[in-house]
C-alpha positions in Angstrom: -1.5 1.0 16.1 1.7 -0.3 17.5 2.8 -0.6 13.5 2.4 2.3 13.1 4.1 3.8 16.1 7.2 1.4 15.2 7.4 2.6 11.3 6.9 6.4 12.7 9.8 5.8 15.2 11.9 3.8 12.7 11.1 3.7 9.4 11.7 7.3 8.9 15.4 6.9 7.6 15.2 8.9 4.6 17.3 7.8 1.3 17.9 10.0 -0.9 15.8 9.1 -4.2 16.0 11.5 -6.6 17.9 9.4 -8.8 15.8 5.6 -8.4 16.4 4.3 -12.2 17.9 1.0 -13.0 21.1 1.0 -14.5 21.5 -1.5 -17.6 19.2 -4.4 -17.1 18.3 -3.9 -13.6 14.6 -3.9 -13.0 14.0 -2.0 -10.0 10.9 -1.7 -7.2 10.8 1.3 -5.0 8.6 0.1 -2.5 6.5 2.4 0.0 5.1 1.0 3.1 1.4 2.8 3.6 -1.3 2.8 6.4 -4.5 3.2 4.7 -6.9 6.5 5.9 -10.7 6.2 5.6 -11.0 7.9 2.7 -9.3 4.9 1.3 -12.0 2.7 2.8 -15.1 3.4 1.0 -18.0 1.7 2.9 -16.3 0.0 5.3 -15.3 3.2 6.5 -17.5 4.8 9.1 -17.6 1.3 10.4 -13.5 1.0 10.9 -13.7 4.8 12.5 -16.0 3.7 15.2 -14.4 0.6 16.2 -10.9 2.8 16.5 -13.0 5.2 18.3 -14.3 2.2 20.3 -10.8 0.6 20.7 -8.6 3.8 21.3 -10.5 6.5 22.7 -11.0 10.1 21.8 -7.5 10.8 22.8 -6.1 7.6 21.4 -7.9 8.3 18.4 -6.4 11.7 18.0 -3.2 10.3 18.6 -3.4 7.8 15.7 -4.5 10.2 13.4 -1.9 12.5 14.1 1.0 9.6 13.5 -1.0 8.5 10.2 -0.8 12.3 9.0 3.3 12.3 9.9 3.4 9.6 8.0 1.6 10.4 4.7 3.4 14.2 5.2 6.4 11.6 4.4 5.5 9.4 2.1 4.1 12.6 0.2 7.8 14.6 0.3 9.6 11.4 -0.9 7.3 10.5 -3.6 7.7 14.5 -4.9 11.5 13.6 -5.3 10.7 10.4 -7.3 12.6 10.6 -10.7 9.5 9.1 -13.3 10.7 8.2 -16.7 7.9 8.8 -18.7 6.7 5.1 -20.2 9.1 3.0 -18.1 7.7 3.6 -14.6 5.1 1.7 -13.5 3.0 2.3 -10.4 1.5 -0.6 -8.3 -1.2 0.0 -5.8 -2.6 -2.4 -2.7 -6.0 -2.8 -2.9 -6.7 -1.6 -6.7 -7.5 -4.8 -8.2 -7.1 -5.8 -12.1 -10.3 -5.2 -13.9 -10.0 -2.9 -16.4 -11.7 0.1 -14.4 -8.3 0.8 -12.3 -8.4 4.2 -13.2 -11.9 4.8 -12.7 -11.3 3.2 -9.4 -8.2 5.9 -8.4 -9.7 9.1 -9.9 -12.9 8.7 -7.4 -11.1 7.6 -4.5 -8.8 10.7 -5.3 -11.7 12.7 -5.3 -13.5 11.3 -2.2 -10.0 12.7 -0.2 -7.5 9.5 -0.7 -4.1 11.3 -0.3 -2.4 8.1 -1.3 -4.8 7.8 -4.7 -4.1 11.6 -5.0 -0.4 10.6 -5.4 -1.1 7.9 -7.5 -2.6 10.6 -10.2 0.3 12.7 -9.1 3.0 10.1 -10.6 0.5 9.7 -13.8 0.6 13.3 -14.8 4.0 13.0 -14.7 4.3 9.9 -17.2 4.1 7.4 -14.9 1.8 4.1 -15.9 -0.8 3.1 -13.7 -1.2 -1.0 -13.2 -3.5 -3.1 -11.9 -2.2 -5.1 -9.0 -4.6 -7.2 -6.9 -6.6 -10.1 -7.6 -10.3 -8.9 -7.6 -11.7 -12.5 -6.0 -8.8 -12.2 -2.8 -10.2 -8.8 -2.3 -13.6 -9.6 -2.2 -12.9 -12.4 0.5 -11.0 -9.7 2.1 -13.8 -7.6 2.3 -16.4 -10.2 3.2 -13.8 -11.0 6.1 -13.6 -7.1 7.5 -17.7 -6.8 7.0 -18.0 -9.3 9.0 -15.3 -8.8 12.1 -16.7 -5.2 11.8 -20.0 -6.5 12.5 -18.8 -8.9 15.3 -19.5 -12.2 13.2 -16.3 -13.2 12.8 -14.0 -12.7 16.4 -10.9 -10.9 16.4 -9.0 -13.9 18.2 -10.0 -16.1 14.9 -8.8 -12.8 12.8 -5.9 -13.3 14.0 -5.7 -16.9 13.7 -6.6 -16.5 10.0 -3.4 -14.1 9.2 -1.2 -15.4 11.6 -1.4 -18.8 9.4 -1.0 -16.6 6.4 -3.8 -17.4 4.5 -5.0 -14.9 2.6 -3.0 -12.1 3.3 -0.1 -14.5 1.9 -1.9 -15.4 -1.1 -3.1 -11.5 -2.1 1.2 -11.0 -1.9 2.1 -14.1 -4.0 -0.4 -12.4 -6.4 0.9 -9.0 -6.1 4.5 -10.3 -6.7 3.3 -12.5 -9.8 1.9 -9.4 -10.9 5.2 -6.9 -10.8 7.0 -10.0 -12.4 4.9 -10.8 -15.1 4.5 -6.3 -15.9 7.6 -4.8 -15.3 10.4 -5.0 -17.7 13.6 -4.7 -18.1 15.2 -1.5 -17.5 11.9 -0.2 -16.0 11.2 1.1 -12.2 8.0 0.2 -10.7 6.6 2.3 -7.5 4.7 0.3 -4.9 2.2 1.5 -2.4 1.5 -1.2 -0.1 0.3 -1.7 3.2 2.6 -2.4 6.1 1.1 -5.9 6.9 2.3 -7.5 3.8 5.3 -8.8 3.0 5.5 -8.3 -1.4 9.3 -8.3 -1.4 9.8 -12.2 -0.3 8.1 -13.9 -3.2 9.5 -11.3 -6.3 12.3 -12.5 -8.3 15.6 -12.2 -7.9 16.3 -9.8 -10.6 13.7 -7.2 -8.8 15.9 -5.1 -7.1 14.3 -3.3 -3.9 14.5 -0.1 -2.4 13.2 1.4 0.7 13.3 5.1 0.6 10.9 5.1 4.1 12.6 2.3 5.4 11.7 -1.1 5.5 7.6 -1.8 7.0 8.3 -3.7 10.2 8.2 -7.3 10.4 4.8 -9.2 11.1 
């Protein structure tokens, strides 16, 4: 919550993008910090809802909700201004692992109410290419890992612990980062949803060049 009170407050320094090619060799990565609604969440998420419900409060809830849709109302507006070069964009999603069924994956979460997965189809219609990003076997021990907080196996203090020494958080962005660098080529702009808890942009190369459109996600 307190992310995402600090990227509402802050991060909202618009740039304009209209224009977000590379020029000459550049390889560029816009790079747009999300939170992730429950339609995102698939099973896990009547189980997340009632331990925000649990943690915040009716009114607290309704609060939360109300900064999440300011946020996507944003990320939605700048995304519309994106400039896609049909063939030589390439869009890079947290959480949509590489498997071969990626756009299975999008079209039903996109159906189920995603509004991020919605834009994802969005930039797709208009030549963008869809990629596979994450590493399927770090997301499964992500999941395994929020099952089991959610069902109070696992305590939030050692949570904590567990990201706090970067373990697999860390290791789903070195993946992420390999990813972009091994797929997107010279000349070419890649688009990246990703949540505000990870940190992508410190293990890309040097010739990536990063922008923020919604400002940078706040430091962890």
């Amino acid at each position: 919550m307190d992310l995402i009170r600090e990227w509402a407050h802050h991060g909202l320094g618009l740039v304009d993008m209209s224009n977000n090619e590379p020029s000459g060799g550049e390889r560029k990565l816009v790079y747009i910090p999300i939170i992730h609604t429950l339609a995102d969440m698939g099973r896990l998420g009547a189980s997340v809802q009632s331990a925000k419900l649990s943690a915040l409060g009716r009114q607290g809830l309704a609060r939360n909700a109300a900064a999440v849709e300011k946020m996507w109302g944003e990320i939605e507006r700048v995304v519309g201004k994106l400039r896609v070069s049909p063939g030589s964009t390439r869009v890079y999603q947290d959480g949509l692992p590489v498997c071969g069924h990626e756009q299975e994956i999008v079209s039903e979460l996109a159906e189920a109410g995603s509004r991020n997965h919605r834009l994802l189809l969005n930039l797709q219609s208009r030549g963008a290419l869809l990629v596979g990003t994450e590493s399927p076997e770090l997301l499964l021990e992500e999941y395994q890992l929020a099952s089991a907080a959610l069902a109070g196996r696992v305590s939030d203090a050692k949570i904590r612990r567990d990201r706090l020494r970067d373990t697999l958080l860390e290791r789903r962005d070195r993946y992420i980062a390999d990813r972009i660098n091994r797929t997107l080529g010279t000349g070419e702009t890649g688009i990246l949803f990703m949540g505000m808890l990870h940190e992508v942009a410190r293990s890309l190369n040097a010739d990536v060049l990063v922008a923020y459109p919604l400002g940078s996600p706040p430091v962890r």
